[in-house]
C-alpha positions in Angstrom: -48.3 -33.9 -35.2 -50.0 -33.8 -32.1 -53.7 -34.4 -30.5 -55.7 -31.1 -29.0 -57.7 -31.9 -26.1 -60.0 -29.8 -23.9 -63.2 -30.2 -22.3 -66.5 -28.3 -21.6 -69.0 -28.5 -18.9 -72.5 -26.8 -18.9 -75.5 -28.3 -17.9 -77.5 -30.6 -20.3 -81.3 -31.1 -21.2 -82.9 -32.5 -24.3 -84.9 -30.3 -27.1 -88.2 -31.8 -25.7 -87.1 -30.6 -21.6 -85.9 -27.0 -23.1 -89.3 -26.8 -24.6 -90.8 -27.1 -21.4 -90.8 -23.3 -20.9 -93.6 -23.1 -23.4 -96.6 -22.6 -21.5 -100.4 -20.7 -21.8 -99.4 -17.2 -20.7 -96.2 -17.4 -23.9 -97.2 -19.5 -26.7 -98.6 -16.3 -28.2 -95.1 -14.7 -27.8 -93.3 -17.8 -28.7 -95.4 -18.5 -32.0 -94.9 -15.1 -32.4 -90.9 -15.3 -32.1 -90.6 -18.5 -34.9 -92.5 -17.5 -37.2 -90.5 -14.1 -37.1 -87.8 -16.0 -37.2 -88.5 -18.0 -40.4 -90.5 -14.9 -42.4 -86.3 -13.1 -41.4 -84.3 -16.0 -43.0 -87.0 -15.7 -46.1 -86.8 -12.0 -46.8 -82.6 -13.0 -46.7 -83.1 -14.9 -49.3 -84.3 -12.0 -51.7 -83.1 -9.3 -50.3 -79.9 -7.9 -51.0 -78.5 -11.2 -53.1 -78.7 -10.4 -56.4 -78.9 -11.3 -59.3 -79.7 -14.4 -57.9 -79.7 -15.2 -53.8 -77.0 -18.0 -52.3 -78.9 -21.9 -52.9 -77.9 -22.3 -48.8 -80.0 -19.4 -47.7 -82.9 -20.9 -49.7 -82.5 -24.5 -48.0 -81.6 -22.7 -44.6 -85.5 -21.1 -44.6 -86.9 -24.1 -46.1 -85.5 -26.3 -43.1 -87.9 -23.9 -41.3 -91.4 -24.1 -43.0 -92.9 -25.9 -40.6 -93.1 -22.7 -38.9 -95.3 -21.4 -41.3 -98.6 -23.6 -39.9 -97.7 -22.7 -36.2 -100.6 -20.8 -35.0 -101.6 -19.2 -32.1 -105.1 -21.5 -30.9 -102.7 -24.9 -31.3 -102.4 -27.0 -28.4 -98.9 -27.0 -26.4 -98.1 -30.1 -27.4 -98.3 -29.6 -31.3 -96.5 -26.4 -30.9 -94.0 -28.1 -29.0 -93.9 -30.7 -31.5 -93.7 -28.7 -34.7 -90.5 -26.6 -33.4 -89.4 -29.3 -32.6 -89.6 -31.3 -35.9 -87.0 -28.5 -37.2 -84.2 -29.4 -34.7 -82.7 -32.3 -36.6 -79.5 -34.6 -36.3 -77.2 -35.7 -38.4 -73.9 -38.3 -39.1 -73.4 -41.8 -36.9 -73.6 -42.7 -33.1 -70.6 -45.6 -32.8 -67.5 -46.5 -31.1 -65.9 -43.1 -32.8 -69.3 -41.3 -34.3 -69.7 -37.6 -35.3 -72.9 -36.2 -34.7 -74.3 -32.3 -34.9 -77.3 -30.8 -34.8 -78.3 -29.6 -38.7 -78.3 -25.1 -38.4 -77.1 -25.4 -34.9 -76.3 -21.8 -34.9 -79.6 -20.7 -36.2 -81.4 -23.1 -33.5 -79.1 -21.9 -31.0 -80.0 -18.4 -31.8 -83.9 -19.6 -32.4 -84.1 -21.3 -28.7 -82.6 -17.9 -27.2 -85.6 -15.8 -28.7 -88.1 -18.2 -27.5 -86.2 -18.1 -23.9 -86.2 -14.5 -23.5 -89.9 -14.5 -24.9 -91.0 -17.1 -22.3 -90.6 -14.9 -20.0 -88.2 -17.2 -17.1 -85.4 -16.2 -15.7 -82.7 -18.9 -17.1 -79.1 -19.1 -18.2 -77.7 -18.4 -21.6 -77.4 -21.0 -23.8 -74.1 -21.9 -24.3 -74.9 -24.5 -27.8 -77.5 -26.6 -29.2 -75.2 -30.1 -30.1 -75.3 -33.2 -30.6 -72.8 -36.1 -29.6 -71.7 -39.0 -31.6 -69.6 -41.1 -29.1 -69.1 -41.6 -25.7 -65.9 -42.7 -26.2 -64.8 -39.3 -27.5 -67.1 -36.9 -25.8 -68.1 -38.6 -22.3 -69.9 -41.3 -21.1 -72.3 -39.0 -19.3 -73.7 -36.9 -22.6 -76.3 -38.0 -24.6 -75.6 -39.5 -27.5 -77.6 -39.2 -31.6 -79.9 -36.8 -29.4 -80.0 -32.9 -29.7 -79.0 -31.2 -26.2 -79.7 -27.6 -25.1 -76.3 -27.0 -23.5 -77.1 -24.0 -20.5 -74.2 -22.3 -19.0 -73.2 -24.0 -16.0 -71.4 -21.0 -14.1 -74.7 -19.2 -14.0 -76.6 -22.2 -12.7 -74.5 -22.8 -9.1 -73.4 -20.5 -6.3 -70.3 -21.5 -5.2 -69.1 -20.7 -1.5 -66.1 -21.2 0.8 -66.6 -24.1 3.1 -65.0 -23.9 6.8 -62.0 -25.7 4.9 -61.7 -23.2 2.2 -61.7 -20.4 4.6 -58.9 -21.8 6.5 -57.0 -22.5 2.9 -57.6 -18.9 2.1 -56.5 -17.9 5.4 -53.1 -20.1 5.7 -52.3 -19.3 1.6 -53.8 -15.7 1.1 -56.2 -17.6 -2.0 -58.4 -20.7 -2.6 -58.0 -21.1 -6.1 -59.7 -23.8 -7.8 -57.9 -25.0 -11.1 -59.0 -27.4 -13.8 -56.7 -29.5 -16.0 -56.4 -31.6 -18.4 -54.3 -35.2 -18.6 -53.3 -37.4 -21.2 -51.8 -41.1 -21.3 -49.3 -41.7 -24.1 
């Protein structure tokens, strides 16, 4: 029996903050994109799945329909509001809570179409989560709230100091290794 332990970094911002790259030149695009994106997980639900399609695909488009008023001429903010109203999460923020973020992989996969259609040039996204504990997960996440989780790495440029130079010079590397500790 044992305990598996690792950790993550990346760099965090809420649904509403990722939603920020919606804008007058790409809601057009961007409408464009969801409701693409629900009309595909309909069509799976009839194509290909006979007799009679899987129950989940059904409930995986309908967690979607909102997409179906989205429209072009709507304001930002409603259009910001009604993709929005499809990110939902689920389970208990407490001392030892488990939270997610309801089709994470689809909303994951949704919130990279609308980046590449907004045209900005930002990181991948690494997940679209949800923590339930800062006991378990980190004081410094967000807790019962979905999170846009970019890729860290691609967001710094990291360079040799003076110091690290003369590390590199007197060792032949500068290295930098991350760990992991636990108390027993």
């Amino acid at each position: 029996m044992g305990v598996d332990i690792y950790s993550s970094k990346g760099v965090i911002c809420s649904v509403d903050e990722f939603l920020g790259v919606i804008n007058g030149k790409n809601k057009k695009a961007i409408v464009k994109v969801c409701k693409d994106f629900w009309q595909e997980l309909v069509d799976q639900c009839d194509k290909g799945y006979k007799p009679e399609p899987e129950p989940w695909r059904a409930e995986l488009a309908d967690s979607f329909n909102a997409f179906y008023n989205l429209e072009p001429t709507m304001t930002i903010k409603e259009i910001k509001e009604i993709i929005g109203s499809v990110v939902l999460v689920k389970g208990e923020v407490s001392k030892y809570g488990e939270c997610w973020v309801e089709n994470s992989e689809y909303i994951e996969s949704l919130f990279g179409q609308i980046l590449n259609a907004s045209g900005f040039d930002l990181p991948y996204i690494q997940e679209v989560t949800a923590w339930g504990s800062g006991r378990y997960n980190g004081w410094e996440v967000p807790t019962g709230v979905a999170c846009v989780v970019f890729n860290s790495s691609d967001c710094f440029v990291k360079t040799l100091s003076e110091e690290g130079k003369a590390v590199k010079k007197l060792l032949g590397h500068c290295d930098e290794t991350e760990w992991t500790e636990m108390s027993y």
